[in-house]
C-alpha positions as CSV (number, residue, x, y, z in Angstrom):
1,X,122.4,92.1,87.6
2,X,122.6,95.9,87.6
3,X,124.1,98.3,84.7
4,X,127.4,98.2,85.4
5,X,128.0,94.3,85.4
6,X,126.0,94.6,81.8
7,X,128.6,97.2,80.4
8,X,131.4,95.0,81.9
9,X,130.1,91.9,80.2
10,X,129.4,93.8,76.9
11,X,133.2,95.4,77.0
12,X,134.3,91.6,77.3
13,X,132.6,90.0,74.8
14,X,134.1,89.6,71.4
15,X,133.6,92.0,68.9
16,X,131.9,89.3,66.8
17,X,128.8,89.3,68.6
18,X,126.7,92.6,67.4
19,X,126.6,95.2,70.6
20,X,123.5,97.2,71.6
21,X,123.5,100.4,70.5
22,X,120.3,101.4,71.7
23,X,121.9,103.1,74.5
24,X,125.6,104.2,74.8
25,X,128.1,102.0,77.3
26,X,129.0,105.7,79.3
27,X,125.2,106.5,79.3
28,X,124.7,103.0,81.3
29,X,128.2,103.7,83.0
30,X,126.6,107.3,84.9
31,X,123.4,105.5,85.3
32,X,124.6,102.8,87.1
33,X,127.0,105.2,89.1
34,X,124.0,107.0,90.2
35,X,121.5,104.3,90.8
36,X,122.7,100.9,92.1
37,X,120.2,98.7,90.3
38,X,118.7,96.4,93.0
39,X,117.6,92.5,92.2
40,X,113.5,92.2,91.3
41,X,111.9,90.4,94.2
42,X,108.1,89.6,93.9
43,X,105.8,90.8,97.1
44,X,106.0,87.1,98.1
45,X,110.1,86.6,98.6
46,X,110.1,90.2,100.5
47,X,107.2,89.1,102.6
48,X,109.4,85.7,103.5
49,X,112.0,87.3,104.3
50,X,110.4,89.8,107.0
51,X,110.8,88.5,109.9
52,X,108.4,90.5,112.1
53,X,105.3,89.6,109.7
54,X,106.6,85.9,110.1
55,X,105.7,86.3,113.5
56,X,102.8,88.3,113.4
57,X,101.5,85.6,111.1
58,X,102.8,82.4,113.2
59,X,100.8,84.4,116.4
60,X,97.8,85.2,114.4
61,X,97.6,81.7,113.2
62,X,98.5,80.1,116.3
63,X,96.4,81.5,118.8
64,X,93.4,82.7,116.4
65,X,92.0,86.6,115.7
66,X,90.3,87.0,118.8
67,X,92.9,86.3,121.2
68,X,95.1,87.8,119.2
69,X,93.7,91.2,119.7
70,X,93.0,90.8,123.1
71,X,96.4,90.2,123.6
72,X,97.3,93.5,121.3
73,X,95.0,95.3,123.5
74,X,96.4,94.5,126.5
75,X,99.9,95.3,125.2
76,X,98.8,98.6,124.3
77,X,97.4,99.3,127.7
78,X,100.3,97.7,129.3
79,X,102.4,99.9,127.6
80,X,100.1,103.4,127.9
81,X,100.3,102.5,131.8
82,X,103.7,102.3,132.3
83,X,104.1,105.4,130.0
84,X,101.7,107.1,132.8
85,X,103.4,105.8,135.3
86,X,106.9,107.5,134.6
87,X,105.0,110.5,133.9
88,X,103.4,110.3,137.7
89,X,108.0,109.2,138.5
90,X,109.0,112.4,136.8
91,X,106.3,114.4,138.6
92,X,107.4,113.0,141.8
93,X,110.5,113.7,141.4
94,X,110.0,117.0,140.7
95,X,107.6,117.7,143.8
96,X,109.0,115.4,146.4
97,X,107.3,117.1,148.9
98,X,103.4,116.5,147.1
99,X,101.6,113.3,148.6
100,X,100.8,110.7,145.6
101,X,100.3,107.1,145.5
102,X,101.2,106.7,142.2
103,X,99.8,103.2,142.8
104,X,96.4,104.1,143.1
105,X,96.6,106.4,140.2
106,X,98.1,103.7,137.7
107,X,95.4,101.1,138.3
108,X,92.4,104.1,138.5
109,X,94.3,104.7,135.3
110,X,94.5,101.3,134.4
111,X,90.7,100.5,134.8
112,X,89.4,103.8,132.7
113,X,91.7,102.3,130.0
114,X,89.6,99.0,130.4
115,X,86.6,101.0,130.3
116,X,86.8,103.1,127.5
117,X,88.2,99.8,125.6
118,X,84.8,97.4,126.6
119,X,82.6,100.8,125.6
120,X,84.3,100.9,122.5
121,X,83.4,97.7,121.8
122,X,79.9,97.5,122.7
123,X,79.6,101.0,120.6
124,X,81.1,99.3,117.6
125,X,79.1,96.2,117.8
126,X,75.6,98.2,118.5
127,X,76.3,100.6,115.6
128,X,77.6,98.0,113.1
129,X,74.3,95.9,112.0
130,X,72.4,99.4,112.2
131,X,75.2,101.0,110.1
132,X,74.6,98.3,107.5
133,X,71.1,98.2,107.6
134,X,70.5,101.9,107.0
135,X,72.9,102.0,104.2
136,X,70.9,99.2,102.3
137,X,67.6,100.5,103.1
138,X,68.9,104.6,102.1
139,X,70.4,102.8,98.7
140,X,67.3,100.8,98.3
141,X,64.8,103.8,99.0
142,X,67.1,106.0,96.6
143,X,66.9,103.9,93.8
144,X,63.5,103.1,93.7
145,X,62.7,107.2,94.0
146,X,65.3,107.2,90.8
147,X,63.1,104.8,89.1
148,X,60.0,106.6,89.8
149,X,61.2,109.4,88.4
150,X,62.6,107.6,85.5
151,X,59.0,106.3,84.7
152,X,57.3,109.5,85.6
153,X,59.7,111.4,82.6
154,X,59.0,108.6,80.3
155,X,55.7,108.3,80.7
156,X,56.2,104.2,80.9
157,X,54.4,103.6,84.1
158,X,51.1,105.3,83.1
159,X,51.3,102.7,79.8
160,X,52.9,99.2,79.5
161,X,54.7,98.6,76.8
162,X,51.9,96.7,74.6
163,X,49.4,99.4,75.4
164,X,52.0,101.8,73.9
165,X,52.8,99.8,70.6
166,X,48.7,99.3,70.4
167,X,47.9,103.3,71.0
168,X,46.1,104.9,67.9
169,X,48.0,108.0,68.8
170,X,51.4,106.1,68.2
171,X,50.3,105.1,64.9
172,X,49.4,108.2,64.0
173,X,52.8,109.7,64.6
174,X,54.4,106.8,62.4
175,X,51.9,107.5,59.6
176,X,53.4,111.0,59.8
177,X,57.0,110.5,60.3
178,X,56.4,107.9,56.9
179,X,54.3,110.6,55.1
180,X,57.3,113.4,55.7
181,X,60.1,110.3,54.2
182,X,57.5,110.3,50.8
């Protein structure tokens, strides 16, 4: 329902129902002229009606994450060869008179894609547990030096806590911060 069908249906109404006068019929009138109010949907019912993420979901569910990617990967290469290879057409074209299997140079092309992809891989799998590892033991290592110096600024780790409420030399400063009250 947008702001125009709301100042239809409140010119319509019979002037024994109260109207709202929080805000003028004209005001509503240019608003709605200006911005065509749209229905609410929640995330969920524009999600449904996507029909793209439908399908990304129904492949993802259907053949599983890792084949999924695999099969996104070799799209992407697919689709970076045959980029390459109108590249090497065009060139061609341009220099009929320059020898090139073009080929050749889309699978050499092909296989450095396939390359760099599996190094990837194996880079992001070596560097992950080591990634995770360091981070705990640096947060680890960085709190306990925060604690240390916590307890050397307090004094607390020369003196447990019983020690210090048994100390003569605590006593002695309650004694005085008593004798100062009186």
């Amino acid at each position: 329902m947008n702001v125009a069908s709301v100042s239809n249906i409140s010119t319509s109404t019979p002037s024994a129902t109260p109207k709202d006068e929080s805000i003028s019929q004209e005001y509503a009138a240019l608003i709605a002229q200006f911005y065509q109010a749209q229905p609410y949907k929640t995330r969920d019912e524009i999600n449904a009606e996507d029909g793209e993420l439908a399908q990304f979901r129904k492949n993802l569910v259907s053949k599983g994450a890792a084949v999924f990617l695999k099969d996104l990967n070799e799209e992407k290469i697919e689709a970076l060869v045959e980029e390459y290879r109108q590249k090497l057409l065009k060139e061609k074209e341009k220099n009929p008179e320059q020898p090139m299997d073009i080929n050749q140079m889309v699978n050499d092309f092909r296989k450095q894609l396939l390359e760099e992809l599996m190094e990837a891989q194996k880079a992001q799998r070596e560097n992950k547990p080591t990634q995770s590892t360091a981070l705990m033991s640096s947060d680890i290592l960085e709190r306990i030096k925060t604690a240390q110096s916590d307890e050397k600024i307090s004094g607390l780790a020369d003196i447990g806590f019983l020690e210090q409420m048994l100390s003569s030399s605590n006593s002695e400063a309650k004694q005085k911060d008593t004798d100062r009250l009186f």
